[in-house]
N, C-alpha and C positions, 0 to 999 in steps of 0.2 A: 232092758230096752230104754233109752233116753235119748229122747227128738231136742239137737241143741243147733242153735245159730250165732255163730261168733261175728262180729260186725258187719250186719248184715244191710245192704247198700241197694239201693234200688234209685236211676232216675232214668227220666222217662224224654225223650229227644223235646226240644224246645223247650223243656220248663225250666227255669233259673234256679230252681231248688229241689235237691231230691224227694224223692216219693218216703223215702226211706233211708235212714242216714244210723249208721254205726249199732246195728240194734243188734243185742246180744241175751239170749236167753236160753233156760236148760227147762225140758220137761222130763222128770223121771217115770216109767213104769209106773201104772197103777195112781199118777197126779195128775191134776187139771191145774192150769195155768188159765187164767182168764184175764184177756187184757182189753182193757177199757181204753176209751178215748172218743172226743167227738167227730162230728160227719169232717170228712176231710180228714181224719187224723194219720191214713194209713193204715188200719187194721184189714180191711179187707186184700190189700198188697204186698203184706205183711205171709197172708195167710196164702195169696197166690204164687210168692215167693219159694216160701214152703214148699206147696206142694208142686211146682215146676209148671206150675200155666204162666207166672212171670218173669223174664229174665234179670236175675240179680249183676249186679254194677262190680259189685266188692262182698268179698266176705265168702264166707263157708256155714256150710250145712251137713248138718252129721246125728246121722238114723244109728245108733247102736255101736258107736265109734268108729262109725265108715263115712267116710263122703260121700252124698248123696246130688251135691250140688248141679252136677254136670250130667247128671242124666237125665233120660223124659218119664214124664208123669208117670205112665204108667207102669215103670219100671223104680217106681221110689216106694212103694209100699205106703203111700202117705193119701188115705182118704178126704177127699176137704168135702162136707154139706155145706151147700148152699144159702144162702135168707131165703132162696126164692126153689124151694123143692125140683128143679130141674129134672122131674118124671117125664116120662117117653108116653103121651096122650092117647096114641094109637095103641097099646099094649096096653093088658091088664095089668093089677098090682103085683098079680104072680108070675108076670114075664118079666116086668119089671125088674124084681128081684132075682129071678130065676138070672137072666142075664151078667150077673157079677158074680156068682158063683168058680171059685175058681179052681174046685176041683168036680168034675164032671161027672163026679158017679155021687147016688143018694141028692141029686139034686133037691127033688120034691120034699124029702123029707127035711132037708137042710132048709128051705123056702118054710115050710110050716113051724117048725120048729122057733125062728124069731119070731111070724106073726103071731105066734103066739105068745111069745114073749112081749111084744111091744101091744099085743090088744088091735089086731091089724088082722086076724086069721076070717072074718065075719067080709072083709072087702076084697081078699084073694082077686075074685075075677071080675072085680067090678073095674071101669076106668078110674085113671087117678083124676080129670076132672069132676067124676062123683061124687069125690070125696071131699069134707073139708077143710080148711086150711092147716088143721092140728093136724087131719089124719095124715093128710099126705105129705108133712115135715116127721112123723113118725114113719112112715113106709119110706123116705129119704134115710134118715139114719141107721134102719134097719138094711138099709141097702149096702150103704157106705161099710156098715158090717161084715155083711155076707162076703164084702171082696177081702176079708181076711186080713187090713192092714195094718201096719208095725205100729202105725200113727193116725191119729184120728184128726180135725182141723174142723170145725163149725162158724162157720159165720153168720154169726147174728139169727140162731135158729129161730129164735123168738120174735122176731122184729116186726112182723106181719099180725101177732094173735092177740086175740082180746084180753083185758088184764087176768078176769078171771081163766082163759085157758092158759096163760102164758105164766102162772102159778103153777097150775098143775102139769104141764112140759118141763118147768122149771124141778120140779122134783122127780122127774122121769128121767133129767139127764144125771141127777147121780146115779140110780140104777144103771144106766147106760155105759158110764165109769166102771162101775162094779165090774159087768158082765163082759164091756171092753178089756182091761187091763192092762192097755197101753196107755203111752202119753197124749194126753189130750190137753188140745188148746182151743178155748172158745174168746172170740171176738165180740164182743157187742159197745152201745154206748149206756145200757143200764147198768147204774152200781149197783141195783140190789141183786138183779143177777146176777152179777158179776163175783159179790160178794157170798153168795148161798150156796155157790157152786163148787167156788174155784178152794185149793190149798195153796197156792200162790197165786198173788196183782201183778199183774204191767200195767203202768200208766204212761198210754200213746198219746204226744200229743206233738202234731208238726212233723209226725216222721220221724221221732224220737222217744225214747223211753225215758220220763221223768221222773219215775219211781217206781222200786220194784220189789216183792215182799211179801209176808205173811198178810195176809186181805184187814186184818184189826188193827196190825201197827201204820200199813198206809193210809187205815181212815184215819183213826189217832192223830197217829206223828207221821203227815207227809211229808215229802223232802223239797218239796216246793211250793211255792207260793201256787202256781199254776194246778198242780196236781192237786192242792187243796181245796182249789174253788169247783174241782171238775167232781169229785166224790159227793155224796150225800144227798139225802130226800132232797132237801134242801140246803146250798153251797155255803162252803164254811165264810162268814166274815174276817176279811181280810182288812184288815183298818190300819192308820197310823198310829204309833207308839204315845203318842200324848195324849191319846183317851183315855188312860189309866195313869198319867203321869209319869211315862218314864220317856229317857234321851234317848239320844244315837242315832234317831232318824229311821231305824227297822221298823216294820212291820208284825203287826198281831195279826195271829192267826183261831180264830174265836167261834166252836161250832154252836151254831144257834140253841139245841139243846142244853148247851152247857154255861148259859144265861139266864140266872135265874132273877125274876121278879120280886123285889123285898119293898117295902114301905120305907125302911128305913136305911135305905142302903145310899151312900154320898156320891152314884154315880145319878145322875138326872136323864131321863130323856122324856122327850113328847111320842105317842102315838101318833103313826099320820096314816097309818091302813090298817085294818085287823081282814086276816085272811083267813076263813075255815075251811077245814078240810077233812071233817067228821072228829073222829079222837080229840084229832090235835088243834092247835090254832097256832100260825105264826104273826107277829106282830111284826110291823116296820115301822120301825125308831128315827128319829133325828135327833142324834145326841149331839150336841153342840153344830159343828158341819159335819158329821160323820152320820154313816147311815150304815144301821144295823138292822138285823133279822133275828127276834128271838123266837123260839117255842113255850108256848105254853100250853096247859089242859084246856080245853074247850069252856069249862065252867069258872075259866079263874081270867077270862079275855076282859080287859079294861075296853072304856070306849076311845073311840077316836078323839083325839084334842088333850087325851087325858097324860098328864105327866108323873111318872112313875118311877120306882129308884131299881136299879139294876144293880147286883152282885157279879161278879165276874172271878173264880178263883185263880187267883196265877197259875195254878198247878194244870188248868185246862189251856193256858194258854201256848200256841206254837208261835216262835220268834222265827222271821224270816229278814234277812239281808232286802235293805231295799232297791238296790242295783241289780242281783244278782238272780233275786227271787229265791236262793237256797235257804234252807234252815239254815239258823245258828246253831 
């Protein structure tokens, strides 16, 4: 079973520019594709596309090497969760679920059997305003379940939870994978979810996919200047070639981790902020007119004013086209 979209188009009457433009992606059985990008980027249109709440422009959709494009919702086998748990207030959590069931006999026991499984069996007959914001994006997913679909779609399940719960949802949706075994695609704009989750990145941005891949080589080696700065705790440095001395006018690509602080190293810069952020600390440099973002240990942070030598290994560095924005 492999949920794929061959240039997939979406635009929307009066806008000058589509919503969604030539996007093209394959989810296999038993894989998570998680595609990142920021507010505005398309992911959530992306994912309405999908599952047939939006009408596509251009392009094809195809659930298990059928098209799926032309039909409705809920003839596409194609689950999407919500950011915002979309429960029915008036009905318990067990009508709730009971409701998507889509084969009518063993209902109850079908209803018990994921509450239990999601840690949901203790709220059955309580309202889903009872519950709280994790619970009731867990009784959502277990929902989206129970209706049996070829294909799963999340949007932004996270986006609402506090960091500590939004941890631990975060390792509930591998299980989720597991006991799914279709293709799933999650949308958000965190890379660390993005990354913890997924076996393949999309990076959305404009309505387009900028890069797309194994989640360690698009942090690494992005394929864009753009999708580089959009990945990481903190966004890669992107600077001019004559910070290290070299021509051509392209662009470095220089993740702050991967600068390191030497005494004797013949790159100079000034400290002009030191930022903590417990562990770590990142420093903001003015090297010559360029400005950088290093990390360092908490215990090894210089003070502000203070001028420092920076190491930089070519081997960390991505060269990008300065026109084009692509890797070289």
């Amino acid at each position: 079973m492999t949920l794929r979209a061959h240039r997939l188009g979406v635009r929307f009457p009066g806008r000058p520019v589509p919503a969604l433009a030539d996007v093209s992606l394959s989810v296999a059985a038993g894989r998570t594709l998680a595609v990142v990008g920021p507010s505005g980027a398309g992911k959530s249109t992306l994912l309405r596309a999908l599952a047939g709440l939006e009408r596509r422009t251009t392009g094809t959709i195809e659930l298990d090497g059928r098209s799926v494009g032309d039909r409705p919702p809920q003839s596409r086998r194609i689950a999407l969760v919500f950011a915002e748990s979309a429960l029915l207030d008036h009905l318990t959590v067990r009508q709730n679920l009971a409701l998507v069931v889509r084969a009518r006999t063993r209902v109850r026991e079908r209803v018990d059997d994921i509450a239990r499984a999601f840690a949901i069996e203790m709220h059955l007959e309580r309202r889903p305003r009872a519950l709280s914001t994790g619970e009731r994006q867990r009784v959502a997913i277990a929902r989206a379940l129970l209706s049996e679909p070829h294909a799963l779609l999340l949007d932004e399940p996270l986006a609402s939870l506090d960091p500590e719960l939004r941890a631990r949802v975060r390792d509930e949706l591998v299980h989720v994978r597991e006991r799914f075994g279709g293709p799933m695609l999650l949308v958000t704009h965190d890379h660390t979810e993005a990354m913890s989750v997924s076996d393949e990145l999309a990076v959305l941005i404009d309505g387009r996919i900028e890069d797309y891949g194994e989640p360690q080589r698009v942090y690494d080696a992005p394929a864009t200047a753009r999708a580089a700065t959009l990945l990481g705790v903190r966004s890669m440095n992107v600077v001019p070639c004559d910070l290290l001395g070299e021509t051509g006018g392209h662009l470095l690509g220089i993740r702050p981790e991967r600068i390191v602080v030497a005494a004797d190293a013949p790159l100079r810069a000034v400290v002009t902020r030191v930022e903590r952020t417990g562990a770590d600390t990142y420093l903001h440099l003015a090297c010559d007119r360029t400005k950088l973002l290093a990390r360092v240990d908490a215990s090894d942070a210089p003070e502000i004013g203070a001028t420092i030598g920076l190491r930089i290994d070519p081997r960390d560095v991505r060269r990008f086209d300065a026109a084009t924005g692509r890797a070289q």
